[in-house]
N, C-alpha and C positions, 0 to 999 in steps of 0.2 A: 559598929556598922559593918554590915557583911555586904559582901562582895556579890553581886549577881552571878547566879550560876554558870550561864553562858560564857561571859566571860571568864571565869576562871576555868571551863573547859578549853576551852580557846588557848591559855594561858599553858594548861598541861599538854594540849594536841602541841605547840609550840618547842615545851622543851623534849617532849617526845621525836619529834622530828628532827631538833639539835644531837638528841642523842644518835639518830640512825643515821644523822650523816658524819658525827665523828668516831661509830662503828665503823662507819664504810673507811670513811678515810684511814683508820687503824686497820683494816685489811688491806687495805692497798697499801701499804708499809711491808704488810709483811712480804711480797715479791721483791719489793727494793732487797729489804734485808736478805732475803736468800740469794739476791745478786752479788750483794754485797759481799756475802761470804764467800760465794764463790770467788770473786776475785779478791780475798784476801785470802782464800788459800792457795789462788796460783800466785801471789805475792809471796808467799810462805815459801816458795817451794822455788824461786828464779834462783836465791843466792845458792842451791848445793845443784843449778843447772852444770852440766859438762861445760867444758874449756874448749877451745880449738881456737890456734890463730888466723886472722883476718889481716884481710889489707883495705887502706884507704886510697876509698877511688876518689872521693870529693869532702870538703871543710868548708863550708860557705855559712854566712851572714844573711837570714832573711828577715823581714819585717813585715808588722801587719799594722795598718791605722789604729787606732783607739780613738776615741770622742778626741781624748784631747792631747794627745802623746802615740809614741810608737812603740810597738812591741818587739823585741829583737830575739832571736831564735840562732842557735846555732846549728846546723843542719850536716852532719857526719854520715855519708854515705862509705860504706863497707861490703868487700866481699867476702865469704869464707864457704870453706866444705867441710861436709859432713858426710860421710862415707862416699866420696868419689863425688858425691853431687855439691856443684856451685850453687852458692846462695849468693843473695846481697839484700840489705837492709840497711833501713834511716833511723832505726827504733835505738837514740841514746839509752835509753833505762826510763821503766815505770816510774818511779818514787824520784826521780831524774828531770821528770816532765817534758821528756826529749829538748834539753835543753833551752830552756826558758829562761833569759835573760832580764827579764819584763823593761825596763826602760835603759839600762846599762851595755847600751850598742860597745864599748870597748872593754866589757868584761867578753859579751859573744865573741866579738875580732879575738882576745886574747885563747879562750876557751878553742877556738878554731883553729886559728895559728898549732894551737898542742897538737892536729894530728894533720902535718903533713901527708899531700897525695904521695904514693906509693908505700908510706909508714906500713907497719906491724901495729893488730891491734889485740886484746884479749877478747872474745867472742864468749858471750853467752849463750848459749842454747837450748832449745825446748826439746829434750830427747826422742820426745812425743808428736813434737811437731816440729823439724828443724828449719824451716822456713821462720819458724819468731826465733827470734835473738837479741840481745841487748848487750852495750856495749857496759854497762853501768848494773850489777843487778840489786843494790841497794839490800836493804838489812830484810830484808819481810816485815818492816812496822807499817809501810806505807798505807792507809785508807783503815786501822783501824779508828781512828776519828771517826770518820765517817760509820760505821757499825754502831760503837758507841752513838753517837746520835738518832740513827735511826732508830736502834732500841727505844730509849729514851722517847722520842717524838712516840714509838707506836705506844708506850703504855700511859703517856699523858693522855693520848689520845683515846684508848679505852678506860683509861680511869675518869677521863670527861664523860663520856659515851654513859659508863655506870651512874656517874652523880647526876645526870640529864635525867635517866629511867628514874632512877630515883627520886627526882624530886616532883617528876609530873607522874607516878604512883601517888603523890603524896597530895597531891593538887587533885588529881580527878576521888581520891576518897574523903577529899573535905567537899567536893560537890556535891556526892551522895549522898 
């Protein structure tokens, strides 16, 4: 028994338009991804940022609701200079997640407590921009997951895209 025409039109317009929208979606990947790189090469590039000592102006404990728990953050405010000019900054380190304790209020207190006010701190700095800094600059692996991934998604996403074309090609020439 064959299948009316019509509908198996209908059938190929369908995955024809499956495929253009998981085309689309695989280009819209591809901006993430060149996001992504980007900040993974300025991840690459924080640990051989210059040195300069910093002082601690504050060590505090903040928190943020969750549905059903609280979130604890440790919050290291610092000053330092860089060629004559004062900075100050709350930025612990990228891959650091400026201290995220997630439910462990007395890992933050402890973490805090490490940088008494007036302490000396080690300063990372963006030679480029010395206004960013970090007090943490972590290895440069930080967010290649995430690249990996996004790869990944974009080419399931055009290799959908392809077997979509393909198979309402193959739909609209048994109509014929």
């Amino acid at each position: 028994m064959t299948r009316p025409k019509g509908k198996a039109k209908r059938r190929a317009w369908g995955w024809s338009l499956l495929g253009w929208l998981l085309l689309f979606g695989a280009l819209g990947i591809v901006p993430a991804t060149l996001v992504s790189l980007q900040e993974q090469q300025r991840l690459a590039e924080i640990p051989h940022w210059p040195t300069t000592p910093g002082t601690v102006l504050s060590a505090t404990v903040e928190w943020q609701p969750s549905r059903s728990h609280r979130d604890y953050f440790a919050r290291i405010q610092y000053t330092y200079v860089v060629d004559r000019v004062s900075h100050s900054s709350r930025n612990v380190g990228y891959s650091f997640n400026g201290g995220d304790f997630g439910r462990d209020a007395d890992a933050a207190r402890a973490f805090a407590a490490g940088y008494p006010v007036g302490s000396t701190v080690t300063v990372h700095y963006d030679p480029k921009d010395p206004e960013s800094a970090v007090l943490f600059p972590g290895d440069g692996s930080a967010g290649k997951s995430v690249l990996v991934l996004l790869a990944v998604a974009g080419i399931a996403e055009l290799g959908g895209a392809i077997a979509c074309f393909a198979v309402a090609k193959r739909r609209r020439r048994a109509t014929a």
